[in-house]
C-alpha positions in Angstrom: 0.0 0.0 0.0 1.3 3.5 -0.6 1.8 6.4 2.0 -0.1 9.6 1.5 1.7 12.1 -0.7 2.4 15.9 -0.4 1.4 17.8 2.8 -0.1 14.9 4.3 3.5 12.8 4.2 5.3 14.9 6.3 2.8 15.7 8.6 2.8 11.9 9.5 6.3 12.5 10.3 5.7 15.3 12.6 2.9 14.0 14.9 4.2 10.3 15.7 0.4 9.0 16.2 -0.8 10.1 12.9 2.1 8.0 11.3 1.1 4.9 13.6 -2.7 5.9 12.7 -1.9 5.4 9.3 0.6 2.5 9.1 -2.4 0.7 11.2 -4.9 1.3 9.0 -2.5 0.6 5.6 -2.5 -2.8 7.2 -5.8 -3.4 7.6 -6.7 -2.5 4.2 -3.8 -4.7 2.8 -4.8 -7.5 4.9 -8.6 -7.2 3.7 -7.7 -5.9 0.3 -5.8 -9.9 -0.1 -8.7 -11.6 1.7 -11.4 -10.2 -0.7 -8.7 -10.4 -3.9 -8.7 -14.3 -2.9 -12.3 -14.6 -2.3 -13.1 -12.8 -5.8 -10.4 -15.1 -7.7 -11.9 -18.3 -6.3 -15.6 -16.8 -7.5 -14.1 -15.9 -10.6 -12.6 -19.3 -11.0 -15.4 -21.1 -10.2 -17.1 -19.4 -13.5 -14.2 -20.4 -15.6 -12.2 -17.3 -15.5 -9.0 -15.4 -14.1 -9.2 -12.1 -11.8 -7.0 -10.0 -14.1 -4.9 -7.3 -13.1 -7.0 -4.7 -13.8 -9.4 -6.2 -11.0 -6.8 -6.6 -8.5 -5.7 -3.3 -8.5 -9.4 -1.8 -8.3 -9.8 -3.6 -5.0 -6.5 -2.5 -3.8 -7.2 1.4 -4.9 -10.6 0.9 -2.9 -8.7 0.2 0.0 -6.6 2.9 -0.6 -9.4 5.2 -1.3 -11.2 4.4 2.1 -8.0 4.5 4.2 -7.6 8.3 2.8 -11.4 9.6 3.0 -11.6 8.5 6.5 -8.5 9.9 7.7 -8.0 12.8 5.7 -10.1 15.0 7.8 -8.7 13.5 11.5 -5.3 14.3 10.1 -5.6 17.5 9.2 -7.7 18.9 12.5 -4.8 17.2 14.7 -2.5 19.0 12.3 -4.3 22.2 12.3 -4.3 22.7 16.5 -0.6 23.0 16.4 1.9 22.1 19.5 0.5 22.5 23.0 -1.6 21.1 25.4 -4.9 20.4 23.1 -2.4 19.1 20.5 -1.6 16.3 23.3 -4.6 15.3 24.7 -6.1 14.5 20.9 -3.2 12.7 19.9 -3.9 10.5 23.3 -7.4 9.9 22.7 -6.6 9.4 19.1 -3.9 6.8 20.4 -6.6 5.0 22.9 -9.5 5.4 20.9 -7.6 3.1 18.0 -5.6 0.9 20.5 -2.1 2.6 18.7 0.7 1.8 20.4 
């Protein structure tokens, strides 16, 4: 799966529990992205065909899609409070509210 590009890319590197926020969900949507690609190839199979390429990569950029509309917005208020106080106590309930480490 690909990290977030531009703005978004560094910020990651800036506020440590965006990155792990990220990296967490990347894995999810790899893990689920293989499940279903395996799932669709054995339906596919079972109708005589192959899951091309083409396919494969449409359920991967879904994942990827989802992982960036549902974080996009998180990421950039935590981004927006700046260093301080507020800026730590939403990175810790971001960190306990998705079990980050």
């Amino acid at each position: 799966m690909e990290e977030p590009s531009g703005g978004i890319r560094r910020t990651l590197h800036e506020v440590p529990v965006l990155e792990r926020l990220w990296k967490r969900a990347e894995q999810i949507a790899k893990d689920e992205t293989e499940k279903t690609q395996a799932v669709m190839a054995r339906i596919i199979r079972n109708l005589g065909g192959v899951l091309t390429d083409a396919q494969r990569e449409s359920i991967e950029r879904l994942g990827q899609t989802l992982i960036g509309k549902l974080l996009h917005e998180p990421t950039v208020r935590l981004c927006a409070v700046g260093p301080g106080e507020e800026a730590h106590q939403l990175a810790s309930a971001a960190a306990e509210l998705f079990d980050l480490p």
